[in-house]
C-alpha positions as CSV (number, residue, x, y, z in Angstrom):
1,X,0.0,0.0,0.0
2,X,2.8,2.1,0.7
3,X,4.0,1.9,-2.8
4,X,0.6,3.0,-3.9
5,X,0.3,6.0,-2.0
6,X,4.1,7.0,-3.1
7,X,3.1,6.3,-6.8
8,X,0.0,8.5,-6.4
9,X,2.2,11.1,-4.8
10,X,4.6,11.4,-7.3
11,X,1.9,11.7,-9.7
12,X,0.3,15.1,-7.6
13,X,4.2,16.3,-7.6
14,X,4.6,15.6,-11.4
15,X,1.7,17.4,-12.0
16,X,2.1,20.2,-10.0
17,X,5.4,20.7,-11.6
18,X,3.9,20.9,-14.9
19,X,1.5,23.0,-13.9
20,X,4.0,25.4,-12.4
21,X,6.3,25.1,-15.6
22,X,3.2,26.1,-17.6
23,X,2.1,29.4,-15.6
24,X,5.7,30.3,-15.3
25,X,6.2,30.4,-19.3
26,X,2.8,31.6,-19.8
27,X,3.6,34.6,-17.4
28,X,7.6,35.5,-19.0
29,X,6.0,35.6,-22.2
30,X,2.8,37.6,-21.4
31,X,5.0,40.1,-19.6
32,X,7.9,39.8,-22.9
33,X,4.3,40.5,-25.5
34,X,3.4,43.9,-23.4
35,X,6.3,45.1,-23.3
36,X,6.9,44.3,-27.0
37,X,3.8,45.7,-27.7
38,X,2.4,42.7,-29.0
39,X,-0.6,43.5,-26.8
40,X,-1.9,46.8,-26.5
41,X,-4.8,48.4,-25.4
42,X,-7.4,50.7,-27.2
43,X,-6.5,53.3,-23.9
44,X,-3.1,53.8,-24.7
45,X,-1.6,54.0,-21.0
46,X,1.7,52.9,-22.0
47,X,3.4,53.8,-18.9
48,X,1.4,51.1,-16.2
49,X,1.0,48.8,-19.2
50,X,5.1,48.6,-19.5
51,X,5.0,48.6,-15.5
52,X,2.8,45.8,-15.3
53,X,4.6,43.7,-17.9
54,X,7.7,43.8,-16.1
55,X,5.7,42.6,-13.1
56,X,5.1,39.5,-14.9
57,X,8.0,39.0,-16.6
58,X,9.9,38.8,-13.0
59,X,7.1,37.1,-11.3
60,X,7.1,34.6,-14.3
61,X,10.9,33.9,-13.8
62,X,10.4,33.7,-10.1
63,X,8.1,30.5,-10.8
64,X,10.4,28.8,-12.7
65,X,13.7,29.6,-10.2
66,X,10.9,28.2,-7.8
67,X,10.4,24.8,-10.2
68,X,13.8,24.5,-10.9
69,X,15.1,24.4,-7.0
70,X,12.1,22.3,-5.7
71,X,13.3,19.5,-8.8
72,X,17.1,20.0,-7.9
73,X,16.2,19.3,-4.3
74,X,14.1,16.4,-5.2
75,X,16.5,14.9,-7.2
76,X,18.8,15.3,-4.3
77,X,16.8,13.6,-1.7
78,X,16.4,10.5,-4.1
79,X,20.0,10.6,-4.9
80,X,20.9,10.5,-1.2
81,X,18.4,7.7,-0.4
């Protein structure tokens, strides 16, 4: 049973991972398309709109620093087990 529960586990952590790789991509390049001006809008506010792209770019990146540690130190634990 135990081998269950740490298969079903792994599956939650493998999807959350995904799902964090996802929203961190989906942020860098939602904050990389404002500040290209890709995306505009009709009430040309350029200066918040700029402001609020960099806000995602950096929070994007932040999720995928966060990804990339939390698989590093998994790998670690398994490595030392």
């Amino acid at each position: 049973m135990t081998t269950q529960r740490k298969s079903i586990s792994h599956s939650f952590q493998l999807l959350a991972s995904v799902l964090a790789l996802i929203i961190g991509v989906f942020f860098t390049s939602l904050g990389v398309a404002i500040l290209a001006e890709w995306i505009v809008l009709p009430e040309d506010d350029a200066p918040m709109l700029k402001i609020f792209g960099g806000l995602l770019i950096i929070y994007g990146l932040f999720r995928l620093f966060r990804l990339y540690f939390k698989i590093k130190g998994n790998k670690n634990e398994e490595d030392s087990v």
